[in-house]
C-alpha positions in Angstrom: 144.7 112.5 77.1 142.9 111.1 79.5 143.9 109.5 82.9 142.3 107.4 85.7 141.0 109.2 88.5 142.2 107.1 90.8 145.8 106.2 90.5 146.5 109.0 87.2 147.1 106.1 85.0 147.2 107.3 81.1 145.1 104.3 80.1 141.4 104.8 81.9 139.2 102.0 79.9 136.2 103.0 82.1 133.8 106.0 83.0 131.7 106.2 86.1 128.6 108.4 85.8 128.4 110.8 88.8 124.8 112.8 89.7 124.1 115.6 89.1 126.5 115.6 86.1 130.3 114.5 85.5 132.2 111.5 85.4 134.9 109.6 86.9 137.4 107.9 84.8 139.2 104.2 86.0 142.1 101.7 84.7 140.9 98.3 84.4 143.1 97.7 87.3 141.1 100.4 89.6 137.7 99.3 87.7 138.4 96.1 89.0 139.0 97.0 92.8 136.5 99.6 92.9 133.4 97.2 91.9 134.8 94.5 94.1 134.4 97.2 96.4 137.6 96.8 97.7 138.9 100.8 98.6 141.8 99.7 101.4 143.1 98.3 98.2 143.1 100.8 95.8 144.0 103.3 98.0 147.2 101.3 98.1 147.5 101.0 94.6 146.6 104.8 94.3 149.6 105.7 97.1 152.2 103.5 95.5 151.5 105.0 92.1 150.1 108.7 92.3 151.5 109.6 95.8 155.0 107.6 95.9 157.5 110.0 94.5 155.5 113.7 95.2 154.3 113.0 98.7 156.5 111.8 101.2 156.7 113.7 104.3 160.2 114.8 104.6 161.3 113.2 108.1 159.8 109.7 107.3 160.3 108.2 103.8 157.9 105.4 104.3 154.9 108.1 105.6 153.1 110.2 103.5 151.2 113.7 104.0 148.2 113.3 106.1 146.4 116.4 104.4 146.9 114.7 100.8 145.6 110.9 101.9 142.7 113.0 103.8 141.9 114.6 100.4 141.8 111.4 98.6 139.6 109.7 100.7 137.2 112.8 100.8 136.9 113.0 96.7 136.4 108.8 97.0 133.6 109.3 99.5 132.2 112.2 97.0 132.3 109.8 94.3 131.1 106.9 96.4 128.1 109.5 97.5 127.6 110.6 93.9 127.9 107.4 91.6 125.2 107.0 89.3 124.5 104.0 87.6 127.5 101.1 86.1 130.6 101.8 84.7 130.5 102.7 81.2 133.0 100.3 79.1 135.2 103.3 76.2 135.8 102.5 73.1 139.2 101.7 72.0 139.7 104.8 70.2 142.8 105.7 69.3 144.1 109.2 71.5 144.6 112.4 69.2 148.2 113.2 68.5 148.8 116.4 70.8 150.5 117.8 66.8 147.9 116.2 64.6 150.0 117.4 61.4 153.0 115.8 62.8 153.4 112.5 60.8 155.0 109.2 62.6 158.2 109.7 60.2 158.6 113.3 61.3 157.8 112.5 65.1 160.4 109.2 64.6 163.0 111.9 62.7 162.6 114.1 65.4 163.2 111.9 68.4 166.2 110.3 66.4 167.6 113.9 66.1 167.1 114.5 69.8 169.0 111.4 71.0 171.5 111.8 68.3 172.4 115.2 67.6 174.5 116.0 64.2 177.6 116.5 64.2 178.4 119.9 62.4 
């Protein structure tokens, strides 16, 4: 499944085409702030949804890891550098089950069965 490169959201609804090949994936959230061009902004979306819970340095809850944030900002600048052309709108296809023989009773039976164990 896919995810958005920029916060790891599951639901990217956008591709940016990067030279010489490739391409970055975005949210509509993150598509939104990145062609208002507004990066301070993401990059606190980004933090408060990719970074919060992994990234903390231990002595100060509220700071994170400079080494991870300096990361971050040098694979935005690469795709900043390396953007070619508009975001690409995806189709709305629907995502392949991960067990494509797995029917939606059996996947329901099987989660029922896992919150409910029998009783034997």
């Amino acid at each position: 499944m896919l995810e958005c490169d920029f916060c790891a959201g599951v639901d990217p609804r956008w591709q940016y085409p990067t030279a010489p090949t490739g391409s970055w994936h975005a949210c509509q959230p993150c598509h939104e702030l990145i062609d208002a061009g507004l990066w301070t902004e993401l990059a606190a979306r980004a933090t408060t949804l990719t970074f919060s819970p992994h990234w903390h340095l231990p002595e100060d809850q509220d700071a994170y890891d400079p080494a991870v944030v300096r990361q971050r900002d040098d694979a935005w600048a690469w795709f900043r550098a390396n953007r070619h052309g508009p975001a690409v709108k995806l189709g709305r296809e629907r995502p392949r089950r991960l067990v494509p023989w797995r029917s939606r009773r059996a996947r329901t039976a099987a989660a029922r069965e896992r919150r409910e164990p029998s009783r034997q």
